[in-house]
C-alpha positions as CSV (number, residue, x, y, z in Angstrom):
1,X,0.0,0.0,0.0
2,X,1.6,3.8,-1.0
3,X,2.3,5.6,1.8
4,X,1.1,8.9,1.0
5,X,2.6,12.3,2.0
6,X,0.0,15.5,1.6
7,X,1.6,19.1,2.0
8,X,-0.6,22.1,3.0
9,X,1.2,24.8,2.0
10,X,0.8,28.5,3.1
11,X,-2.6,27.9,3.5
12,X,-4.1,29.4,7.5
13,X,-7.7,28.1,7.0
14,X,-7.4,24.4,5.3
15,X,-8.3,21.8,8.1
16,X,-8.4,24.6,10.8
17,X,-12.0,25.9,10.8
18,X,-12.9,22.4,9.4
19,X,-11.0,20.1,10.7
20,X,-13.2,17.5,9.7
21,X,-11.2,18.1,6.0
22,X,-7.8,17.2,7.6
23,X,-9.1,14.2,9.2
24,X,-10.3,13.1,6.2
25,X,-6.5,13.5,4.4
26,X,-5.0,11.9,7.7
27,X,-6.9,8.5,6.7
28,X,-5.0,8.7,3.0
29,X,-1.6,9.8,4.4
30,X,0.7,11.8,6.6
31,X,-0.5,15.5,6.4
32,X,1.7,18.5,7.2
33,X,1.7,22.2,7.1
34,X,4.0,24.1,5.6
35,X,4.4,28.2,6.4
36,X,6.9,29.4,3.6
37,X,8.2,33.1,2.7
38,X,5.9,34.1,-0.3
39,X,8.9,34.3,-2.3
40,X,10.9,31.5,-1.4
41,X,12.5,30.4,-4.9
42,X,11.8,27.5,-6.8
43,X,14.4,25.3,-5.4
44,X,14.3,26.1,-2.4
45,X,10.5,25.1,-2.1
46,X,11.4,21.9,-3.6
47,X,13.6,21.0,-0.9
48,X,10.9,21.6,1.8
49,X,8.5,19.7,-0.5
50,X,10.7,17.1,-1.7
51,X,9.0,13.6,-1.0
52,X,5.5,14.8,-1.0
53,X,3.4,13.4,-3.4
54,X,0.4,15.8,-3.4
55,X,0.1,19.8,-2.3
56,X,-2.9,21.8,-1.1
57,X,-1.6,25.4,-2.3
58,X,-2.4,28.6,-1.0
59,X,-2.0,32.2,-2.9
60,X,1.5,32.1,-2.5
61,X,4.3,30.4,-3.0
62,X,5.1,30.4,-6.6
63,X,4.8,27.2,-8.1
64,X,7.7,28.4,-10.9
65,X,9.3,26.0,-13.6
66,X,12.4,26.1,-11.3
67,X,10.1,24.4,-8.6
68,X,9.1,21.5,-11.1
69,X,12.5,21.1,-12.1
70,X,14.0,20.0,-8.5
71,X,11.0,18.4,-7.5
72,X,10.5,14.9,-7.6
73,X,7.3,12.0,-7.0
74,X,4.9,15.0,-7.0
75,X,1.7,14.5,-8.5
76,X,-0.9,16.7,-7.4
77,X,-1.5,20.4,-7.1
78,X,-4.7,21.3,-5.5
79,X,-5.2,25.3,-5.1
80,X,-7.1,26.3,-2.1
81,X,-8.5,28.7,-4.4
82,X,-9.8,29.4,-7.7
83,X,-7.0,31.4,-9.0
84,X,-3.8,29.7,-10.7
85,X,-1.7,32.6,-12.0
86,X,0.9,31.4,-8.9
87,X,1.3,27.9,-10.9
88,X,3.4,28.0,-14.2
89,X,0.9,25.3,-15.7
90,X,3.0,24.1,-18.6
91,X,6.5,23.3,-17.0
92,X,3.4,21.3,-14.4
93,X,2.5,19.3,-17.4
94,X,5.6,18.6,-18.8
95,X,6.5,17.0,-15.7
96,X,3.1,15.0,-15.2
97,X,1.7,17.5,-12.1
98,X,-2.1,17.8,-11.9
99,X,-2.7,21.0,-10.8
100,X,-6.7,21.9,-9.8
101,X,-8.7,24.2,-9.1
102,X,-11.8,25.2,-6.8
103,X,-14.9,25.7,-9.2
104,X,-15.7,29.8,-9.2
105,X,-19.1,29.3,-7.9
106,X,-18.1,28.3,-4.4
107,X,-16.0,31.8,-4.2
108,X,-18.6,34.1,-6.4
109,X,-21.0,35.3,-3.5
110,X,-18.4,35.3,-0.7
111,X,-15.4,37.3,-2.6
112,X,-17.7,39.5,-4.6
113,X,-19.8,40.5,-1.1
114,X,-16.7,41.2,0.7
115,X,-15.7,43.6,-2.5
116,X,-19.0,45.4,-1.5
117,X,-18.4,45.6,2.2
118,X,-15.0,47.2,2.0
119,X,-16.3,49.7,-0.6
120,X,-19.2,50.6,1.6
121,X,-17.1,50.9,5.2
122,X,-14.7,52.7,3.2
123,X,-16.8,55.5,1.8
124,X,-18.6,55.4,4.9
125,X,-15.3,56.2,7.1
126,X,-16.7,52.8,9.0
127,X,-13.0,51.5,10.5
128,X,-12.2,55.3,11.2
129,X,-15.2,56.1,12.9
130,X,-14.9,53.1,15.0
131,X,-11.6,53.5,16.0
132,X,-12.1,57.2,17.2
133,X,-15.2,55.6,19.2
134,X,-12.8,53.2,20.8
135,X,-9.8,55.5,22.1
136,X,-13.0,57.9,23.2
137,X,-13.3,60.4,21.4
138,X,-17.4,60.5,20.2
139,X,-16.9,64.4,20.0
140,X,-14.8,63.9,17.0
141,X,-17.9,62.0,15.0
142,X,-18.7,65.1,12.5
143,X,-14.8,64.5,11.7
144,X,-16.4,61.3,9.6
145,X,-18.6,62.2,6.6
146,X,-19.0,59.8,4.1
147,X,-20.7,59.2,0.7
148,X,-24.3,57.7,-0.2
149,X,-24.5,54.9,-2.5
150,X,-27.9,55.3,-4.4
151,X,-28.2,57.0,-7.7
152,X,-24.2,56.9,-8.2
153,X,-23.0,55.2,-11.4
154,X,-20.9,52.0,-11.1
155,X,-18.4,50.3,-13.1
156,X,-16.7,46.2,-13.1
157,X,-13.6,45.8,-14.9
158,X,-13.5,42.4,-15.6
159,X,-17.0,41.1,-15.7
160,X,-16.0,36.9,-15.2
161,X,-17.5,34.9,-12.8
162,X,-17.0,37.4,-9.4
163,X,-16.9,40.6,-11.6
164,X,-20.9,39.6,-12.7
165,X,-21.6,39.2,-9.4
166,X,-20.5,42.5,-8.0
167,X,-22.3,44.1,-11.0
168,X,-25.6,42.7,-9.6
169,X,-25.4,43.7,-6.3
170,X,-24.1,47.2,-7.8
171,X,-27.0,47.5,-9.6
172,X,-29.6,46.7,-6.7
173,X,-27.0,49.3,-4.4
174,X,-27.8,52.0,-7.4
175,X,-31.5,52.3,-7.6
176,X,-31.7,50.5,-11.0
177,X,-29.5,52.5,-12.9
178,X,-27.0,51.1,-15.3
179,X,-23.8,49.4,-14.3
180,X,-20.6,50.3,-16.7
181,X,-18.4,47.2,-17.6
182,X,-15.6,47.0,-19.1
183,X,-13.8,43.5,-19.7
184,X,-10.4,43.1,-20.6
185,X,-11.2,39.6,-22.1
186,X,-14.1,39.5,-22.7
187,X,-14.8,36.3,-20.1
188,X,-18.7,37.3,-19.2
189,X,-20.3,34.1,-17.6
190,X,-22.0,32.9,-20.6
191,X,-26.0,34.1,-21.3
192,X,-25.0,37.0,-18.1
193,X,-25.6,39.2,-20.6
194,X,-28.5,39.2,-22.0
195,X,-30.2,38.1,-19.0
196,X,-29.3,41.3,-17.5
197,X,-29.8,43.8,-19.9
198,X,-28.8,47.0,-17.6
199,X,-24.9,46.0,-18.0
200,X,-24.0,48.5,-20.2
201,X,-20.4,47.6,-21.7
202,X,-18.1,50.4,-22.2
203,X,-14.4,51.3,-23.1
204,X,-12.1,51.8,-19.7
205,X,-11.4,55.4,-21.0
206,X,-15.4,55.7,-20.3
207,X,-15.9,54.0,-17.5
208,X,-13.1,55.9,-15.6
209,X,-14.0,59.1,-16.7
210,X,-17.6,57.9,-15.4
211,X,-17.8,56.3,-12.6
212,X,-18.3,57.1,-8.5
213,X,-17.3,53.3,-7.6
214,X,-15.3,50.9,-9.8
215,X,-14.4,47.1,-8.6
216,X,-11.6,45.4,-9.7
217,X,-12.3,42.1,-11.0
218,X,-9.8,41.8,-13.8
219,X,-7.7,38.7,-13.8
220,X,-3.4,39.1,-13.7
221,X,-1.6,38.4,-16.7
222,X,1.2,40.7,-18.9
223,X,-1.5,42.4,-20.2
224,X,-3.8,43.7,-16.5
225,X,-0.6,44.8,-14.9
226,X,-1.0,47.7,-13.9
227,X,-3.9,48.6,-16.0
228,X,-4.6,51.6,-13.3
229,X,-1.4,53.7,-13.3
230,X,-0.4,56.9,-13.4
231,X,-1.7,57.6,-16.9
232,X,-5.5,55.9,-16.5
233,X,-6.0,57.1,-12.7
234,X,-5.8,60.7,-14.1
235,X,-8.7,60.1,-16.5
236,X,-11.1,58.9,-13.7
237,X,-13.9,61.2,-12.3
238,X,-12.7,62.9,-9.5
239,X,-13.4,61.3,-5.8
240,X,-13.6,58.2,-7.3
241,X,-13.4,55.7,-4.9
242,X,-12.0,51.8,-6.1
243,X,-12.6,48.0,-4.3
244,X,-10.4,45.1,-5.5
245,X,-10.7,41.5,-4.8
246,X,-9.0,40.8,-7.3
247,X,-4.8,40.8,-7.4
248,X,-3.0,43.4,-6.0
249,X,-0.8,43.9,-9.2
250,X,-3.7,45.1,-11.1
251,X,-2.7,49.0,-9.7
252,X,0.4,50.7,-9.5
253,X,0.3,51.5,-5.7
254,X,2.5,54.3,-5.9
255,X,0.2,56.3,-8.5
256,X,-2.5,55.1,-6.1
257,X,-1.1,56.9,-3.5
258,X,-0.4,60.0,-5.1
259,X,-3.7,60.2,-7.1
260,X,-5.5,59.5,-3.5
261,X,-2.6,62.5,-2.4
262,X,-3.9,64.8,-4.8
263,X,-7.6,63.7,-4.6
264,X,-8.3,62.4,-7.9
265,X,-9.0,59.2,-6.5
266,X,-11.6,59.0,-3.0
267,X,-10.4,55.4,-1.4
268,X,-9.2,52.8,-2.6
269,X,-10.5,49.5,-0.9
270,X,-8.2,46.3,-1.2
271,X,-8.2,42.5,-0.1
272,X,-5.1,42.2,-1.9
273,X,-1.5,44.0,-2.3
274,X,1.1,43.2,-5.0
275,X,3.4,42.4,-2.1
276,X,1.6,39.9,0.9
277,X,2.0,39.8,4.0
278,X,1.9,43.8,3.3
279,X,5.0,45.1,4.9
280,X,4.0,47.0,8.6
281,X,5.3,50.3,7.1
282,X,3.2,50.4,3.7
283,X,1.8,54.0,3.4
284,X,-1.7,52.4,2.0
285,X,-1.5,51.1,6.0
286,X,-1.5,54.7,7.6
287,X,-3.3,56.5,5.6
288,X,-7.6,56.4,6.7
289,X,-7.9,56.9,2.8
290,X,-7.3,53.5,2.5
291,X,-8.9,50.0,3.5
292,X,-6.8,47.1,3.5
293,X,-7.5,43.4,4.8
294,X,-5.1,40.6,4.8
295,X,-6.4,38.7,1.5
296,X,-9.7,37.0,3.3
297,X,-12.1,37.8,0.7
298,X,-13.1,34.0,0.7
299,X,-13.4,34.1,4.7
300,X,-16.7,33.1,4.9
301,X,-17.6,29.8,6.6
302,X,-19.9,28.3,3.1
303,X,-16.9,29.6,1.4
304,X,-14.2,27.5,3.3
305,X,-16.0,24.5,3.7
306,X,-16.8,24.5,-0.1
307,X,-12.8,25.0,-0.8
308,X,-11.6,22.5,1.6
309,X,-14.1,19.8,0.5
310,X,-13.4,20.7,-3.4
311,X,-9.5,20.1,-1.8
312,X,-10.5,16.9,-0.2
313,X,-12.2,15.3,-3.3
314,X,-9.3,16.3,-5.0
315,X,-6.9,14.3,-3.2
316,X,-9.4,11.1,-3.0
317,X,-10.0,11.1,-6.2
318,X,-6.3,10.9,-7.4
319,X,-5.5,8.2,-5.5
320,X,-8.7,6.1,-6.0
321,X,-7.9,6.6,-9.7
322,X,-11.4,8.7,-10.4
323,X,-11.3,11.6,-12.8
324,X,-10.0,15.3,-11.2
325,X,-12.6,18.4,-11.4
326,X,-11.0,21.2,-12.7
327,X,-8.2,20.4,-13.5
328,X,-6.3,22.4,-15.6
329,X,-3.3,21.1,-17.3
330,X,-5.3,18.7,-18.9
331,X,-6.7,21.5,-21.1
332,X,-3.2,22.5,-22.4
């Protein structure tokens, strides 16, 4: 019988809320946890891994082609996650590693909710006001005005699986009026469309120059990074105020901070910074212009349980020889 060994790597949640999931892996294998530096290199993250037949994966490390190169007997790449951009999918296939991901649905609701609630606590000067309230200071409340959210005009870029989702609950937040898209690839969940005919689709020039509140829901690749720079944060409507749940590297944060400087830009609202953990002395951290949580978009207690059972089948199925769900480097 194999004697499997299961890595969970970088991942605070898997088996800890639920541990019912990492009983479950205990009765294929040894299971251990591994905390690694978000940039540890390729080799070195082989070494740590080396012997392990199948990983659960969090947003970071880097899965690079230096990784599969010193790695050996690894099989299985499960992400904790529905994003993949951290795993270089072809040098995976060329040396016969699965990798998997979590279906969107079990993130939609949870990451594109949490998109909302930042926005909202932000333009509302919610973690502020809260904090003033706690070192006792309630004469200071007029200190925290914020911003209504009916009858202002929205905008999505990136209008996938999450993206659609914020655009509905935009458009119930808005009164009815029109939500602005723009999508960079044109990846609108299929029939979205025309079943919601107030998604009006627009160039970014427009929905910049347009909008009060713009999510981020782009996805990461050469072509997103740092879409909102310098250059496009100018052409935005003044006091805008921005929400991504998305990847950090979608903005260039130090055009962020100097349009929020100048007030061009209102807020910006973010689950996730090009750089994680975020350094303790990042400006975005000190300034009450800015709302940012440590990448728990997916922090809900459906969400979890949905990842770490999509994790779990994962693993069971490899080894009981039964076909993988979403699995990707089968489609290369």
């Amino acid at each position: 019988m194999t004697e499997y060994k299961i890595a969970v790597v970088n991942s605070s949640s898997f088996g800890q809320v639920f541990k019912e999931h990492w009983t479950e892996l205990e009765k294929i294998g040894t299971v251990d946890r591994f905390m690694v530096a978000p940039d540890i290199t390729g080799k070195d993250l082989a070494a740590k891994l080396q012997g392990y037949q199948m990983v659960i994966a969090s947003v970071t490390p880097n899965f690079t082609e230096e990784f599969f190169d010193n790695i050996e007997g690894l099989e299985l790449i499960s992400r904790h996650g529905i994003g993949f951009n951290s795993v270089d999918l072809k040098a995976a296939k060329e040396h016969g590693v699965k990798v998997t991901i979590v279906p969107p649905l079990v993130e939609r609701d949870a990451v594109a909710e949490n998109a909302l609630a930042n926005l909202m606590s932000l333009a509302r000067q919610t973690p502020a006001a809260a904090a003033r309230e706690a070192a006792g200071h309630y004469e200071d409340r007029a200190n925290f005005m914020g911003h209504q959210f009916n009858g202002k005009q929205y905008g999505v870029i990136g209008c996938g699986n999450i993206g659609s989702r914020v655009a509905e609950l935009f458009h119930l937040l808005s009164g009815g009026m029109p939500v602005l898209i723009t999508d960079p690839h044109s990846r609108a969940r299929e029939g979205w469309w025309e079943q919601n005919p107030w998604a009006k689709l627009v160039s970014l020039d427009e929905l910049l120059e347009k909008s009060d509140y713009i999510s981020l829901n782009a996805s990461l690749d050469e072509d997103d990074y740092h879409m909102l720079n310098e250059e496009t944060l100018a052409k935005t409507k003044k006091g805008v105020y921005f929400t991504n749940c998305a990847r950090g590297a979608l903005i260039d944060e130090d055009a962020m901070m100097a349009a929020v400087k100048s007030g061009q830009v209102g807020g910006y609202a973010t689950d996730t910074m090009e750089v994680e953990p975020v350094p303790g002395d990042h400006p975005f951290l000190h300034d009450d212009h800015f709302l940012v949580t440590p990448h728990t978009s997916a922090y809900t207690y459906e969400c979890l349980f949905g990842m770490g059972e999509k994790c779990v089948s994962d693993i069971k199925n490899w080894v009981s020889g039964k076909p993988l769900v979403r699995e990707l480097t089968s489609q290369l």
